[in-house]
C-alpha positions in Angstrom: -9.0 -0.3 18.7 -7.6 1.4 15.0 -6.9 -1.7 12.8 -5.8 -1.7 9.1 -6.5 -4.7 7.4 -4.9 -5.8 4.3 -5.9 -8.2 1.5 -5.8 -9.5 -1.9 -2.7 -10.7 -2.5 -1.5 -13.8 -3.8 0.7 -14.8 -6.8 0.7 -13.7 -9.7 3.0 -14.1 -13.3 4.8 -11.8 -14.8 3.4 -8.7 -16.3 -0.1 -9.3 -14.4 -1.8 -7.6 -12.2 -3.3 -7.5 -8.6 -5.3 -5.1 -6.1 -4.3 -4.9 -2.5 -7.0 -3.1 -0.7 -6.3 -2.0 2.9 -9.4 -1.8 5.1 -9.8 0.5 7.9 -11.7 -0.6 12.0 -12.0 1.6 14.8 -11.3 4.8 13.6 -11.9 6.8 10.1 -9.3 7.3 7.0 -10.8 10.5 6.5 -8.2 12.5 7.8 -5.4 10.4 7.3 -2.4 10.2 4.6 -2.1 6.6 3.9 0.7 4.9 2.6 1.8 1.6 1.4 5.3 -0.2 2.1 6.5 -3.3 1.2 9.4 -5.7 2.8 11.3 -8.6 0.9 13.0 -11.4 2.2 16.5 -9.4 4.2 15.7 -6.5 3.0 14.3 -3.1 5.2 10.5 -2.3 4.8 10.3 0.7 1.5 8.4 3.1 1.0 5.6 2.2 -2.1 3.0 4.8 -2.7 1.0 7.1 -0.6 -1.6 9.8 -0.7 -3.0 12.3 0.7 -6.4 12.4 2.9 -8.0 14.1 0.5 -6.2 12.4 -2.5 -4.5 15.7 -3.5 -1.0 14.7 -3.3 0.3 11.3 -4.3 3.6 10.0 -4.0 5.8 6.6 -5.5 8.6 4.9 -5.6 10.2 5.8 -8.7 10.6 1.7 -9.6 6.4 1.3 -9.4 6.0 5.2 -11.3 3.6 3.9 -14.2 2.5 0.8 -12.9 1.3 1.4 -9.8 -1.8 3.2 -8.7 -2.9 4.4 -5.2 -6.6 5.7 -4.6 -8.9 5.8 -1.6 -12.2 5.3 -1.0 -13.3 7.8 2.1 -16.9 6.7 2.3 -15.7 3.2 2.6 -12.5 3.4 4.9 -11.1 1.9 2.4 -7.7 2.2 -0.2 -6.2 0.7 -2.9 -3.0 -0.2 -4.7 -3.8 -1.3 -8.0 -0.4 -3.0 -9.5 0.0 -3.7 -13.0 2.9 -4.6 -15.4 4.4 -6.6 -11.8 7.4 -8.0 -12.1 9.2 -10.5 -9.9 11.2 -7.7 -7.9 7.8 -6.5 -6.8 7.6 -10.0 -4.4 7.5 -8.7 -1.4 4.8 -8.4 1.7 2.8 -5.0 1.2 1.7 -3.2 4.0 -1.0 -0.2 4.5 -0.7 2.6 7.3 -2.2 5.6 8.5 -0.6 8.7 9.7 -0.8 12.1 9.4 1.8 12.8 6.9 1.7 12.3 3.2 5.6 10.8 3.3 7.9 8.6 2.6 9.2 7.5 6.2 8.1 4.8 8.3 8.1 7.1 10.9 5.4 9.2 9.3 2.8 6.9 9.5 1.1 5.4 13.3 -1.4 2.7 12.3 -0.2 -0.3 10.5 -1.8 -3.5 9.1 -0.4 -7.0 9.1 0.7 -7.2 6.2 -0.6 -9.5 2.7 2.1 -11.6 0.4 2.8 -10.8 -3.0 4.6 -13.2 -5.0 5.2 -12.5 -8.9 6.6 -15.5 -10.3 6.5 -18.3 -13.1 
C-alpha cells in the first residue's frame, strides 16, 4: 500500500526555522515529482514547492521564493522542505504528495500524506 509520511513539524518563533521531511512506504519516489502543499485554518490547500523526479525542475510559491527549500533524497525515499526566515503566515498543516507531474495543482499529484502542523508564533 503507497504511503507518504510526514514529520517534523511543530512550533516554531518567528524568523526560525524547521524541516519537514516526507517519507515514502510501498512504492519508490524515484520516478515521481513530489510536491508539498499546505492548508490554514478556512482556507483551500496551496500549492508550496515541488520538484522534479530527478531534481531538475523546481517550483515555489512566490511568498516561500528565498526561504524555502525543496530537495529529495532518492536513495532514501525520502524529501525535504527546509523552511527558514518562517513567519506566522506560514502556520499552516504541510502536506507531501507524489504524482507524476512537476505542478502546481492538487490534481497533479495521486499519493498524499497525512499531513504534520506547523505553527510559527510567539
Amino acid at each position: 500500500q503507497p504511503q507518504l509520511v510526514e514529520s517534523g513539524g511543530g512550533l516554531v518563533q518567528p524568523g526560525g526555522s524547521l524541516r519537514l521531511s516526507c517519507a515514502a512506504s510501498g512504492f519508490t519516489l524515484n520516478y515521481y515529482a513530489m510536491g508539498w502543499f499546505r492548508q490554514a485554518p478556512g482556507k483551500e490547500r496551496e500549492f508550496v514547492a515541488a520538484i522534479s523526479w530527478n531534481g531538475n525542475i523546481i517550483n515555489y510559491l512566490d511568498s516561500v521564493k528565498g526561504r524555502f527549500t525543496i530537495s529529495r533524497a532518492n536513495a532514501r525515499n525520502i524529501v525535504y522542505l527546509q523552511m527558514n526566515s518562517l513567519k506566522p503566515e506560514d502556520t499552516a498543516v504541510y502536506y507531501c504528495a507524489a504524482g507524476l507531474m512537476t505542478g502546481g495543482r492538487k490534481s497533479d499529484y495521486d499519493y498524499w500524506g497525512q499531513g504534520t502542523q506547523v505553527t510559527v508564533s510567539s
